[in-house]
C-alpha positions as CSV (number, residue, x, y, z in Angstrom):
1,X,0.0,0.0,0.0
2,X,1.5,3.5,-0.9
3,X,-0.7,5.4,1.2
4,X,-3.5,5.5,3.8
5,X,-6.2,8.2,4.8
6,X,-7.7,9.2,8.2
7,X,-10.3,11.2,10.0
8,X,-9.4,14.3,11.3
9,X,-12.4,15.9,12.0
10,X,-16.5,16.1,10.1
11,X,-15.5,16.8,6.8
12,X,-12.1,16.9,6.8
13,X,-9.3,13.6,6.1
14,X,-5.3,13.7,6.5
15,X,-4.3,11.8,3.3
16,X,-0.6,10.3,4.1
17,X,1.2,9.4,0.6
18,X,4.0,7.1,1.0
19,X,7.1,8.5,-1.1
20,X,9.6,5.6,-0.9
21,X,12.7,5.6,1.1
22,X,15.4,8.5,1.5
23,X,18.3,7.1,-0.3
24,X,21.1,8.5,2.4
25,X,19.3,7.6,5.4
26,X,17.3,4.3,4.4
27,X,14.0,6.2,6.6
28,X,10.5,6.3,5.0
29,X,9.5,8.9,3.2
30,X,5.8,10.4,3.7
31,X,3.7,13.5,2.3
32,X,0.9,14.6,4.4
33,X,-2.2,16.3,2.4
34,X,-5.3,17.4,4.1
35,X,-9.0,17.0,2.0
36,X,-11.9,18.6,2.8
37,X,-15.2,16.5,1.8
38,X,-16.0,13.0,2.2
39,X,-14.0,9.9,2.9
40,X,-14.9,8.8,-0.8
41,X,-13.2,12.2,-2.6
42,X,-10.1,11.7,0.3
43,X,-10.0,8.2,-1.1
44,X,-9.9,9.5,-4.7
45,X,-7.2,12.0,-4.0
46,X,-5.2,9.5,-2.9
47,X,-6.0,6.9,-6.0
48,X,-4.9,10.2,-8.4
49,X,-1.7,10.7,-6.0
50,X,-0.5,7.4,-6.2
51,X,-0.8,7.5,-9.7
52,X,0.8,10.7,-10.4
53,X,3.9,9.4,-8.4
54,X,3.9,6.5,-10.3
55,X,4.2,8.1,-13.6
56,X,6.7,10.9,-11.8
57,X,4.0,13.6,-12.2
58,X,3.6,14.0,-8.0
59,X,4.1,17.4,-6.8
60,X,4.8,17.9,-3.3
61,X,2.5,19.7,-1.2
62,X,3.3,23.7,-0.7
63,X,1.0,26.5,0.5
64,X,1.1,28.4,-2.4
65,X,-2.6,29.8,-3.2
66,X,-4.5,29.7,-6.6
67,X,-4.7,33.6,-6.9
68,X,-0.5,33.3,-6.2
69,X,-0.3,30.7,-8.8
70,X,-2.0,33.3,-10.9
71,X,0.3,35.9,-10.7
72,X,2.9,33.8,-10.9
73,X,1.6,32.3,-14.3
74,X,0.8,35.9,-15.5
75,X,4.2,37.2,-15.4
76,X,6.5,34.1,-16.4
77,X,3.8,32.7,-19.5
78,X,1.4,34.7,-20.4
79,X,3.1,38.1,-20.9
80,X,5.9,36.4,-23.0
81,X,3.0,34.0,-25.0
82,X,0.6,36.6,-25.7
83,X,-0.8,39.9,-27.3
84,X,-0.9,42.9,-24.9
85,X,-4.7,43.1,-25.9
86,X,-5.0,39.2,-24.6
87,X,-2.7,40.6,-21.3
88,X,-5.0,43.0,-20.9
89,X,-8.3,41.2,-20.3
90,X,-6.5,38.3,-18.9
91,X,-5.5,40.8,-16.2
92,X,-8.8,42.3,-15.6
93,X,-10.4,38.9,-15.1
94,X,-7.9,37.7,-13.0
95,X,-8.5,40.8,-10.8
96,X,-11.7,41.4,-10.7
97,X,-13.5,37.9,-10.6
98,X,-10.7,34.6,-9.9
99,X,-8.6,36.3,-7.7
100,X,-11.7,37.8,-4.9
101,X,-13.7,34.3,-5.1
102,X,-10.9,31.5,-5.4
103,X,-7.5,33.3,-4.8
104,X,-7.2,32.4,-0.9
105,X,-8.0,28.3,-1.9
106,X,-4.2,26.8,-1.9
107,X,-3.6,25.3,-4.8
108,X,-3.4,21.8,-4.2
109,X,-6.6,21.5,-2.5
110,X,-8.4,22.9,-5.1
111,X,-11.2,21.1,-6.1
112,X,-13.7,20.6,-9.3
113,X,-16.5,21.7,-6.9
114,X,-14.5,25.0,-5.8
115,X,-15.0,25.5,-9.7
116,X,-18.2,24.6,-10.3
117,X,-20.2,26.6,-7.6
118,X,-18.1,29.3,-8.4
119,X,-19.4,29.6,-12.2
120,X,-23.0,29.0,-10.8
121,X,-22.4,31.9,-9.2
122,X,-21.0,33.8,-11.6
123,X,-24.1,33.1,-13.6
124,X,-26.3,34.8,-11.0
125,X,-24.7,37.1,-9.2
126,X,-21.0,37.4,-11.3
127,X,-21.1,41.4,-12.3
128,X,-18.9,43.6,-11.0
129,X,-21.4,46.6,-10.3
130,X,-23.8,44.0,-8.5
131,X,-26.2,44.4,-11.2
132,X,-26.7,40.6,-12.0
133,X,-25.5,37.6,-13.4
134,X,-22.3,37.1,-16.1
135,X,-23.4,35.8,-19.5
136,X,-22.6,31.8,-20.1
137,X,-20.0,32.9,-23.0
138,X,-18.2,35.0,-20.2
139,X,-18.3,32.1,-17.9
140,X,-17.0,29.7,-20.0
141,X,-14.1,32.3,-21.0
142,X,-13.3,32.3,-17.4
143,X,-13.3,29.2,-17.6
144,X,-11.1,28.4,-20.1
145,X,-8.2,30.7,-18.6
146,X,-8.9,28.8,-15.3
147,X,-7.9,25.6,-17.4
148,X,-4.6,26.9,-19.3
149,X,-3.2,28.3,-15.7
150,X,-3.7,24.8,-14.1
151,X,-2.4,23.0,-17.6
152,X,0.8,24.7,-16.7
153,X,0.5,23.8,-13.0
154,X,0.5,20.3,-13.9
155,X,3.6,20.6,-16.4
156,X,5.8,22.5,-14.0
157,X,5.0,20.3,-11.4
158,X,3.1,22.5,-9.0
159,X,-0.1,20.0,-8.9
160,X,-0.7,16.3,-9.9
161,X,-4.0,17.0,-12.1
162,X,-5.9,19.9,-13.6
163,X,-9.3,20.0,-12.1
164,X,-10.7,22.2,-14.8
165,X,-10.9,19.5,-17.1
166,X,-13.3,17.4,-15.1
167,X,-15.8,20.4,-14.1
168,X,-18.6,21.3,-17.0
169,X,-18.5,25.0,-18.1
170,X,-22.0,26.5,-18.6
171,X,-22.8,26.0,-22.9
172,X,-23.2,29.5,-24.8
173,X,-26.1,30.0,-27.0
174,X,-25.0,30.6,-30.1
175,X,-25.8,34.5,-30.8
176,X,-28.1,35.7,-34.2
177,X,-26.2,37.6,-36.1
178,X,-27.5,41.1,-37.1
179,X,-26.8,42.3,-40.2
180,X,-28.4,45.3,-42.5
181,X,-30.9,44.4,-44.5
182,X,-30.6,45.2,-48.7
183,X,-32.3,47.8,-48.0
184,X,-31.0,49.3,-46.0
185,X,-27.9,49.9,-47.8
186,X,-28.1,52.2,-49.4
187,X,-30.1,54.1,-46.8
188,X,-26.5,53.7,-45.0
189,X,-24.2,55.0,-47.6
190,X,-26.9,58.5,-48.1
191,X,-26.4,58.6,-44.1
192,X,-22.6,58.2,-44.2
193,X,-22.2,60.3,-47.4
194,X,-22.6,63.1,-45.0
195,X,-19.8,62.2,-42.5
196,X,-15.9,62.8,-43.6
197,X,-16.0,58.7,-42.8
198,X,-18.0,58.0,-46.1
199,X,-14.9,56.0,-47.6
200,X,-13.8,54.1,-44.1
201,X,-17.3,52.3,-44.1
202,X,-17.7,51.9,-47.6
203,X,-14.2,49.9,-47.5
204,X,-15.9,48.3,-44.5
205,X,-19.2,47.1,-45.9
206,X,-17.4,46.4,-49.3
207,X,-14.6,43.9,-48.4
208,X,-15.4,42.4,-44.9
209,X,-12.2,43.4,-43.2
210,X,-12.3,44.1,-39.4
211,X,-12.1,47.5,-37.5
212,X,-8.4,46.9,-36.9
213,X,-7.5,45.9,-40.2
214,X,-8.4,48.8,-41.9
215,X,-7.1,50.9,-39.0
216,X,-3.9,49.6,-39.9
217,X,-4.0,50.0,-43.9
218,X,-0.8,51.6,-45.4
219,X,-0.8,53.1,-49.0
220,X,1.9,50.7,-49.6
221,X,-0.6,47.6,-49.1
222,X,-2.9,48.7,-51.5
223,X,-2.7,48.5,-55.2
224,X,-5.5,50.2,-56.8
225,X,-4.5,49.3,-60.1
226,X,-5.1,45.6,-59.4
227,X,-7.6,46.9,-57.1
228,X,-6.6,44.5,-54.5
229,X,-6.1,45.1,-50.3
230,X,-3.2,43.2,-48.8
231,X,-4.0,42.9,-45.2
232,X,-0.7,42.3,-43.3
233,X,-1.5,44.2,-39.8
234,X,-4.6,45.3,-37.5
235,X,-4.6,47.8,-34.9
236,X,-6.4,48.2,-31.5
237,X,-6.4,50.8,-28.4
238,X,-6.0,49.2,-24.7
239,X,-8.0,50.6,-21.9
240,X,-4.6,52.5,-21.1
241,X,-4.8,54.2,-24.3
242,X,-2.1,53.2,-25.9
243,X,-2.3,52.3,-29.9
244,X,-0.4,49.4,-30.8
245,X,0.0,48.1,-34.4
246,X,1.0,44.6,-35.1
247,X,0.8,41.4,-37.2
248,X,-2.6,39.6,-37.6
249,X,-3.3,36.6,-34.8
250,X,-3.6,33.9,-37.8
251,X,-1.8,33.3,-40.5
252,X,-5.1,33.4,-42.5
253,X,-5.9,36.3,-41.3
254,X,-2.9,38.1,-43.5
255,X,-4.7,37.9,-47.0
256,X,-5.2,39.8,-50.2
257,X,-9.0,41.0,-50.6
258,X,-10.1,41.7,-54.3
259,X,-11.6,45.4,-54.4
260,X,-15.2,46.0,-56.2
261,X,-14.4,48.5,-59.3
262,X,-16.7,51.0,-57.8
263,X,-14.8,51.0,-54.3
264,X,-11.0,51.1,-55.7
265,X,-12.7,54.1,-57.8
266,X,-13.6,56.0,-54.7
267,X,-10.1,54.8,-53.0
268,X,-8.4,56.3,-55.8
269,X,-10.0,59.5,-55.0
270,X,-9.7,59.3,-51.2
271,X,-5.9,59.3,-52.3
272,X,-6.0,62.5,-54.6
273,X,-7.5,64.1,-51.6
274,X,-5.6,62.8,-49.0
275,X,-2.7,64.5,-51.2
276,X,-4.3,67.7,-51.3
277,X,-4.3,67.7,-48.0
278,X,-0.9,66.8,-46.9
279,X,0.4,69.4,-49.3
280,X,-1.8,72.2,-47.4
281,X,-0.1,71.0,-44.2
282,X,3.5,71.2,-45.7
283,X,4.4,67.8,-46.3
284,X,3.8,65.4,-48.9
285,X,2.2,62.1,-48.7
286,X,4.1,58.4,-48.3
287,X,3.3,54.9,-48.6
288,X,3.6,54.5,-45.4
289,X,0.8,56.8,-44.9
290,X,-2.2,55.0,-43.1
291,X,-4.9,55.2,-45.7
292,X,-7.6,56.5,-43.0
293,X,-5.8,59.0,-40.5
294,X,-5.9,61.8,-38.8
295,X,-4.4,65.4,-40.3
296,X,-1.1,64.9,-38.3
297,X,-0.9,61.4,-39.8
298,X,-1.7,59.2,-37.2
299,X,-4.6,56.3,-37.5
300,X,-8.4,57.2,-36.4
301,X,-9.4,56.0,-33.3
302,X,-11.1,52.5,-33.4
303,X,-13.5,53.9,-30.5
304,X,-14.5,57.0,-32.3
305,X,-15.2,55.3,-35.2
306,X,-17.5,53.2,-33.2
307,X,-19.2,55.6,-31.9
308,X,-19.8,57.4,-35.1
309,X,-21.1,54.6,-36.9
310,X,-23.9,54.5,-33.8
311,X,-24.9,57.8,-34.1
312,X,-25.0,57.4,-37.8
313,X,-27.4,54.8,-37.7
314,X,-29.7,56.5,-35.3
315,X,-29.8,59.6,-37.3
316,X,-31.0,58.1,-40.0
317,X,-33.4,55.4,-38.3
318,X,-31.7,52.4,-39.5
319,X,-31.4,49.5,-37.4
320,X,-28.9,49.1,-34.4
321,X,-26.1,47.0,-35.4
322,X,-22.1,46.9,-34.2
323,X,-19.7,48.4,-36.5
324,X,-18.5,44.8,-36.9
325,X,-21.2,43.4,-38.3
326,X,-21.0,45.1,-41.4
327,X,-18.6,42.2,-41.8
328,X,-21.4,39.6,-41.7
329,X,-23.6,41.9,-43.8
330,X,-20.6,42.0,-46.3
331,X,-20.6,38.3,-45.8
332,X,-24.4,37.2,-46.1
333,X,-24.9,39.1,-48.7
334,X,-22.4,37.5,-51.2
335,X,-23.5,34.1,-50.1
336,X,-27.2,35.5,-50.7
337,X,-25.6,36.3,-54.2
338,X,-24.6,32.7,-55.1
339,X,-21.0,33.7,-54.1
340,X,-18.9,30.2,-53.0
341,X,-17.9,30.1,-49.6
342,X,-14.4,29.1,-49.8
343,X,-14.2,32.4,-51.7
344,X,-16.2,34.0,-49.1
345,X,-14.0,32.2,-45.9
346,X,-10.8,33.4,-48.3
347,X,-11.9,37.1,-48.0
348,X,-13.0,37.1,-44.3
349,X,-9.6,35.7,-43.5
350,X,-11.0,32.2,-41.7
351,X,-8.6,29.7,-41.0
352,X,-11.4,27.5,-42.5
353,X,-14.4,26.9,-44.8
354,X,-15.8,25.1,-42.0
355,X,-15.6,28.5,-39.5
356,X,-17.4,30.2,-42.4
357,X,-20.3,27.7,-43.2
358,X,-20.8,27.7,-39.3
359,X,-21.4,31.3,-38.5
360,X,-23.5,31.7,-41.4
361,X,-25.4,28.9,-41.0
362,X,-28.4,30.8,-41.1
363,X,-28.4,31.6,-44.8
364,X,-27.6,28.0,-45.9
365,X,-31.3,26.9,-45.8
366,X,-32.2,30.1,-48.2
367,X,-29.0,29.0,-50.5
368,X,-29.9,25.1,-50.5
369,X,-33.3,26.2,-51.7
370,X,-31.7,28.2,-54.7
371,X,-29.7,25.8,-55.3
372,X,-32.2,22.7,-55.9
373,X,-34.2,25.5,-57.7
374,X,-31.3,26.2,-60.0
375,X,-30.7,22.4,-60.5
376,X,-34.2,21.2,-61.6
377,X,-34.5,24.5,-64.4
378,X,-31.3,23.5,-65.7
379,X,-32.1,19.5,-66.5
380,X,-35.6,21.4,-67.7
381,X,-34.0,23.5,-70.0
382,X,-31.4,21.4,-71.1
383,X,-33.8,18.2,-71.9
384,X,-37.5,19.5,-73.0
385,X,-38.0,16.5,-75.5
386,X,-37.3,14.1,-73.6
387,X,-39.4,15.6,-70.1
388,X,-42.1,16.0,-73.0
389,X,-41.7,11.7,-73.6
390,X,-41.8,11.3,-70.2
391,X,-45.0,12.9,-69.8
392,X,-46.4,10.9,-72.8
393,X,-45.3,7.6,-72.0
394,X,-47.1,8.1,-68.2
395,X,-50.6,9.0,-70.6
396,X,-50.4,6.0,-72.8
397,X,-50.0,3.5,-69.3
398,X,-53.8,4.0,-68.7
399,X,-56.0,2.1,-69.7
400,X,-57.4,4.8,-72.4
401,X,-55.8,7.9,-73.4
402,X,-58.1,11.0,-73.7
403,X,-59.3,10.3,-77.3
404,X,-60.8,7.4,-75.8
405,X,-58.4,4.6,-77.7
406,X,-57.2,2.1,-76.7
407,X,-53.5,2.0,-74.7
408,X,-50.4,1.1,-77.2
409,X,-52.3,2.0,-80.5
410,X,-49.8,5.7,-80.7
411,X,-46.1,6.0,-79.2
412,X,-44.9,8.9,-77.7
413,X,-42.5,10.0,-80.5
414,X,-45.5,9.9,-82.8
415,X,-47.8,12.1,-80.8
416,X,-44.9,14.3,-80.4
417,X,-44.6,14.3,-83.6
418,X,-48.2,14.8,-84.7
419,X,-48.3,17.3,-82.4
420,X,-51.7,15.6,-80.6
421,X,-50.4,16.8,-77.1
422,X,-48.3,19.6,-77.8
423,X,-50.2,21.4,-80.7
């Protein structure tokens, strides 16, 4: 036996691991856990603890605390494996929701039930203002960082197991997209027209590309004579303020997007423009210009643009949608148009098709229908003789046909011929 457990008190069991024997000395070596629950979970922790040592995984017990762990894990993984915008919200989370309701839990007695009643109530009563409940997709986000910090607990040893994996998230619904109507297009370009920001959310609703992507357009990643986009970086603003540019997440996501004549048209002339204007100002206008910036040559604010696209819309009594989703507008409407979607997934920037036929799932039934449509006037229009046999041959099986003769006395080429049917 490598171990044994005993009562310490209602609810609470000293788990003693046997460790084998110290090498210099000869004496037995023991680790001493305490487990709070029943005698069946102190029984399991020490099934999973012999096991672990077995397979050289066994950490030894220390009193380091979850919301220490996570601090620790913040500054020697995440700020060398991530984005600062990924920091940045791993940081708030940590802070203002792990940290207050399982920081002062040590470590290894962390349990899939300290998890699991913690998202319930994160679910209820998990807003920071006290105003309510935390949405199941921000749950399960919690979640999930929850889950990487104890991944790397297990592989630098700090614990035998991650408990994460055992506990059941709460399951997002999936959200309904909102996108403009047809429309309501051009409703949206009269409204915008009227705005300096005509061009920014014409190249928005024309190509798909994200807020940050166009942010981050240069002159020199444009050729208008191809009319083509090659999206290489996106911009965002953190809650400090500061504006960082930098290289797409995916690999996919750096692309070249085709431009619509009518849109590399109006880019050409946002260019002429933006010339005349950098000449009034004294200096003369580069490549490495951003596209859409501000008179001393620095890219718009992604919140202002935001913001202006809101007001925009309620102006002109069109209805409320995120600036983003003129991406899925851009999106369902070329599907809607017979567009295929691996050309569709190829402009969005998807890893995959499959990414692209899921979120817009909801225009597949519409396109299957088109499709089948399409199908059955094509085998009409490319075979009217022989649907017009077809048609004959199920006449001449009754009994009688209409004249009243009897069935076999004409064949179907004849009274196709003669015209009987199909005068």
């Amino acid at each position: 036996m490598r171990g044994h457990i005993r009562q310490r008190s209602k609810g609470s069991w000293t788990v003693v691991l046997d460790t084998g024997r110290d090498p210099e000395t000869g004496k037995r070596r023991q680790q001493w856990h305490t487990i709070r629950g029943t005698k069946r979970d102190a029984e399991r922790a020490l099934h999973e603890m012999i096991v672990a040592l077995e397979k050289g995984t066994y950490a030894k017990p220390n009193r380091l605390t979850l919301g220490e762990w996570l601090t620790q894990w913040f500054q020697s993984y995440v700020i060398m494996q991530t984005t600062p915008r990924t920091q940045e919200s791993y940081q708030s989370i940590m802070r203002c929701h792990l940290v207050p309701a399982l920081g002062a839990i040590p470590l290894i007695q962390l349990q899939p039930q300290h998890l699991q009643s913690y998202y319930a109530r994160a679910l209820s009563e998990g807003r920071a203002d006290g105003s309510g409940g935390l949405s199941a997709r921000s749950v399960l986000y919690h979640h999930r960082i929850l889950s990487e910090a104890l991944s790397h607990a297990v592989r630098v040893g700090m614990v035998a197991r991650n408990v994460a994996e055992v506990v059941d998230p709460p399951r997002p619904t999936r959200p309904k997209l909102a996108t403009l109507a047809s429309d309501d297009i051009p409703k949206l370009l009269e409204a915008v027209a009227e705005t300096p920001y005509y061009v920014f959310f014409s190249t928005l609703l024309y190509t798909g590309l994200r807020r940050g992507e166009l942010l981050a357009l240069r002159w020199r990643n444009m050729d208008l004579d191809m009319a083509s986009i090659y999206v290489v970086e996106t911009a965002f603003k953190l809650a400090s303020g500061e504006y960082v540019i930098k290289e797409p997440k995916t690999p996919h996501s750096r692309r070249a997007v085709a431009l619509p004549p009518s849109l590399a048209l109006l880019l050409r002339q946002h260019r002429v423009d933006q010339e005349k204007t950098c000449s009034q100002l004294g200096r003369r206008l580069s490549d490495d210009d951003f596209v859409f910036a501000r008179l001393d040559g620095r890219p718009l604010d992604p919140n202002l643009m935001t913001r202006t696209f809101a007001k925009i819309l309620r102006k002109a009594g069109l209805p409320h949608v995120r600036l983003h989703d003129l991406r899925h507008t851009h999106a369902t409407l070329m599907l809607k148009a017979g567009v295929h979607p691996k050309v569709v997934s190829e402009r969005l920037g998807h890893a995959s098709i499959a990414i692209t036929l899921d979120t817009y799932s909801h225009v597949l039934p519409g396109l299957q229908q088109a499709a089948a449509e399409r199908f059955d006037r094509m085998l009409e229009e490319s075979a009217p003789e022989e649907k017009m046999r077809d048609d004959v041959s199920k006449m001449l099986a009754r009994e009688e046909d209409f004249n009243g003769e009897p069935r076999g006395i004409r064949t179907p080429d004849a009274l196709i011929k003669s015209q009987v049917l199909y005068p």
